[in-house]
C-alpha positions, 0 to 999 in steps of 0.5 A, spaced: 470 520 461 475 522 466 471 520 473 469 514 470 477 512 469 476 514 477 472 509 478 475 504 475 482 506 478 478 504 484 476 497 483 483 496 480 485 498 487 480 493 491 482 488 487 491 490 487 490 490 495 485 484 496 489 479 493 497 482 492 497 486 499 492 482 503 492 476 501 500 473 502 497 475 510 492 470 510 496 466 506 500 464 512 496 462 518 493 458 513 500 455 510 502 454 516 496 451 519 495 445 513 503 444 511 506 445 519 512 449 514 515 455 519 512 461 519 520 464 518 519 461 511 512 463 509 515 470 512 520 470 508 516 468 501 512 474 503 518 479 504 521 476 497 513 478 494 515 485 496 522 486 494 520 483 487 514 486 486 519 493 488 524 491 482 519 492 478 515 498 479 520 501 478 520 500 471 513 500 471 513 508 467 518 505 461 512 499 461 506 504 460 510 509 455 512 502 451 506 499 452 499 503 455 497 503 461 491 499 460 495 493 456 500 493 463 494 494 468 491 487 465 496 483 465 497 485 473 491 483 474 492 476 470 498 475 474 495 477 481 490 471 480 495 466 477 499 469 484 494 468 489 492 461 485 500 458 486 500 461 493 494 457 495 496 450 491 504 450 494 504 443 496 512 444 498 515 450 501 520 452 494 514 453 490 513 458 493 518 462 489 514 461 482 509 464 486 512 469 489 515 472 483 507 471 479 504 475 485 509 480 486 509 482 478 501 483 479 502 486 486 506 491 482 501 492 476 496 494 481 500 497 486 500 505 488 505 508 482 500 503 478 493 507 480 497 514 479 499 513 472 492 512 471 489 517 474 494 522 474 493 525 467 486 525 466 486 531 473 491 537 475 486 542 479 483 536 481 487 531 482 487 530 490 480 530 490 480 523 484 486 520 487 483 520 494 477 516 491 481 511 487 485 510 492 479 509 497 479 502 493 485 500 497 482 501 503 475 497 502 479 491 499 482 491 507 474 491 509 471 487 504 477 482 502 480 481 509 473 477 511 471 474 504 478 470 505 477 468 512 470 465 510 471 462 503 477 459 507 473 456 512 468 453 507 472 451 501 479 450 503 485 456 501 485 453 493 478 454 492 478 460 494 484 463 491 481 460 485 474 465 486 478 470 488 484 471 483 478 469 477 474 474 480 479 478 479 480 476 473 474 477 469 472 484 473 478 487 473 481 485 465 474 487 461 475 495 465 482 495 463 481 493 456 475 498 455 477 505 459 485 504 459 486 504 452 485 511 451 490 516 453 487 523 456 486 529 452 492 533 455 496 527 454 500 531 448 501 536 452 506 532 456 511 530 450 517 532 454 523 527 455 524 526 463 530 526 467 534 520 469 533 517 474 540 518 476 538 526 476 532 525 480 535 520 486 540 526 487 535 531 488 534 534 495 526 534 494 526 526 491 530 524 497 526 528 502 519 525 500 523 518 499 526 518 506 520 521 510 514 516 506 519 509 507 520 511 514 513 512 515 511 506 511 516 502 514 512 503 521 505 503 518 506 496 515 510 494 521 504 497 526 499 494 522 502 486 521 503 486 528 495 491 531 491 484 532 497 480 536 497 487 540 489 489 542 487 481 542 488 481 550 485 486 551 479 487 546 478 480 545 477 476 538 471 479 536 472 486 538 480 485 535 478 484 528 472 490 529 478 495 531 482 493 524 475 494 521 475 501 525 482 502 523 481 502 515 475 506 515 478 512 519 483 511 513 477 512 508 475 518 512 482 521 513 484 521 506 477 523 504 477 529 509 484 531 507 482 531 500 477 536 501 482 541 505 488 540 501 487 544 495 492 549 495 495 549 502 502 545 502 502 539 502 508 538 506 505 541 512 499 536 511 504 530 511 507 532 517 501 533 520 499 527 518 504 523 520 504 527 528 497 525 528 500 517 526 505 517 532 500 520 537 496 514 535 503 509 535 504 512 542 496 509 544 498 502 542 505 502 546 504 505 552 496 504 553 492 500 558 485 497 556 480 498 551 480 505 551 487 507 550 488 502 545 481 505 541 484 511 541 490 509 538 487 505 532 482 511 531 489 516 531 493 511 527 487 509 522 486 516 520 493 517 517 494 510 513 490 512 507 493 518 506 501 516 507 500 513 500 496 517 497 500 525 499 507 522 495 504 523 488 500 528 490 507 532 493 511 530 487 505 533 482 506 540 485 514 539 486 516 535 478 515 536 471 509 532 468 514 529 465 517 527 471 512 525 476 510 518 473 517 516 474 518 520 481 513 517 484 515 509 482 521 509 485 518 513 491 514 506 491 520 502 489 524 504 494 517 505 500 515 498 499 523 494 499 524 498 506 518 496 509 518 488 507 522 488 512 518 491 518 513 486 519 520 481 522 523 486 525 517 488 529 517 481 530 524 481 533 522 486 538 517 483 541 520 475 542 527 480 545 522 485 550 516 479 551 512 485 549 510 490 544 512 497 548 519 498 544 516 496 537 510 500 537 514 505 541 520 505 535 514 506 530 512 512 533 520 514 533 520 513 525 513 517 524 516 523 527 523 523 524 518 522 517 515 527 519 521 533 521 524 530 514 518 531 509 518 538 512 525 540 512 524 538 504 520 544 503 526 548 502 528 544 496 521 545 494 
């Protein structure tokens, strides 16, 4: 039973990425081309998706205790449908803000803490290795869905395809929900100990070393990657442009997947400073870097960290936390990762129209990867 919940963590995943962390990046271009609104605007209902959808994960562990994983995991897989559909049918720039609030609730119930709380008490020794391939799903849903919406688009027009997508996902994800996620793993009795505040945990060294480190490095991952295809397009051309973002979520598969395997015992704060150092060399590639090489190996680099910067925090806080405790951990974790890095994709944006390039951008999120890095270590003596 316990693999199959994996797997299903798995579709969950591709769906929550392909529609509610994919999906607000197509949507723009498309809004803007159709509606001539100002890409400022559409941005900014964006920005507000993550921040909404942030308020909410962090309430997310009180939902599941009251209500079960899979009752909440089926209603974010409703809501993320009904999100992208409203998105898409947008016919003045204020219904943005139903929509936003619709996806943002979704994107919250199919987002990182969401994986781990329905993967994480089914495994113990095994746990890297189950929350690697459920999170593997994310990083197909950029490879599978990133095309799917631009084809459906050019053919049908952005509802339409909405309406595919978002009611695909509906009738997939619902029915997995309702027959894995009712049932409780049978250790969970185990576990029946009261957690801590979350006012006792933001006071820890421990949590606000691995909060700190992983919104720095996620305020430049998602930066980085908003503005990868705007960067390597002079050089690779389109076709190759979208190819090297393809490379960039495969390296994350093959990075997670290896760390998986390595991981086991070792620290898994060291792992996550090496990941981040190999993200920053990665970052330095694609800022100073000239022609199709340098700028490959800065993809390949960047690319290989991207899977794990999501996956090591829950694994980090189930060595460091009680099992009582993780769950909550790891939302605010994301809660507080995900309102910083809303931020990063304009102000990376203003960087570039004040130097009229992407050197100090780029360079920035390097900066940050090595300061995540020396905090995620300096946490160690907290541990």
């Amino acid at each position: 039973m316990s693999w199959r919940i994996v797997w299903v963590a798995f579709v969950v995943a591709m769906f929550g990425w392909g529609v509610g962390f994919y999906g607000p990046a197509v949507y723009l271009p498309t809004l803007h081309r159709t509606h001539g609104w100002p890409i400022s605007a559409i941005s900014a209902a964006i920005t507000a998706h993550y921040l909404a959808s942030a308020a909410l994960i962090a309430g997310l562990p009180e939902a599941y205790r009251r209500f079960g994983v899979g009752r909440i995991t089926l209603l974010g897989a409703v809501l993320a449908g009904f999100g992208a559909i409203a998105w898409a049918n947008a016919a003045e720039p204020w219904h943005l803000v139903p929509a936003l609030m619709i996806s943002g609730a979704g994107w919250a119930a199919t987002s990182v803490a969401a994986l781990n709380a329905i993967v994480a008490p089914w495994f113990d020794r095994e746990r890297p290795k189950a929350i690697s391939m459920a999170f593997n799903g994310a990083s197909v849903g950029g490879v599978v869905f990133v095309p799917l919406w631009t084809m459906l688009i050019a053919g049908f027009e952005l509802p339409a395809a909405a309406l595919i997508l978002g009611g695909a996902m509906t009738c997939i994800v619902c029915p997995l929900a309702w027959c894995f996620l009712r049932h409780e793993p049978p250790a969970a009795s185990r576990h029946q100990v009261a957690p801590l505040a979350r006012t006792v945990l933001l006071r820890q060294g421990r949590f606000v070393t691995i909060s700190l480190a992983f919104a720095l490095g996620l305020f430049a991952q998602i930066g980085l990657f908003a503005h990868l295809l705007a960067r390597i397009g002079p050089d690779f051309g389109p076709s190759l442009a979208a190819a090297a973002i393809s490379l960039v979520t495969l390296c994350a598969v093959l990075g997670r997947t290896v760390m998986a395997r390595l991981l086991d015992e070792r620290d898994r704060r060291v792992a996550a400073a090496a990941n981040l150092a190999i993200q920053a060399a990665g970052s330095v590639f694609l800022a100073f870097g000239g022609g199709m090489a340098a700028l490959a190996a800065g993809c390949v680099l960047f690319g290989l960290g991207v899977g794990n910067l999501i996956s090591l925090p829950p694994l980090i806080a189930q060595r460091e936390f009680r099992p009582a405790d993780v769950g909550t951990v790891v939302a605010l974790v994301t809660a507080i990762n995900q309102a910083i890095f809303a931020f990063a994709p304009a102000i990376f944006g203003w960087l570039h129209d004040r130097t009229e390039n992407y050197v100090a951008a780029f360079a920035l999120a390097g900066a940050a990867q090595l300061l995540a890095a020396a905090i995620v270590l300096i946490g160690r003596r907290f541990s």
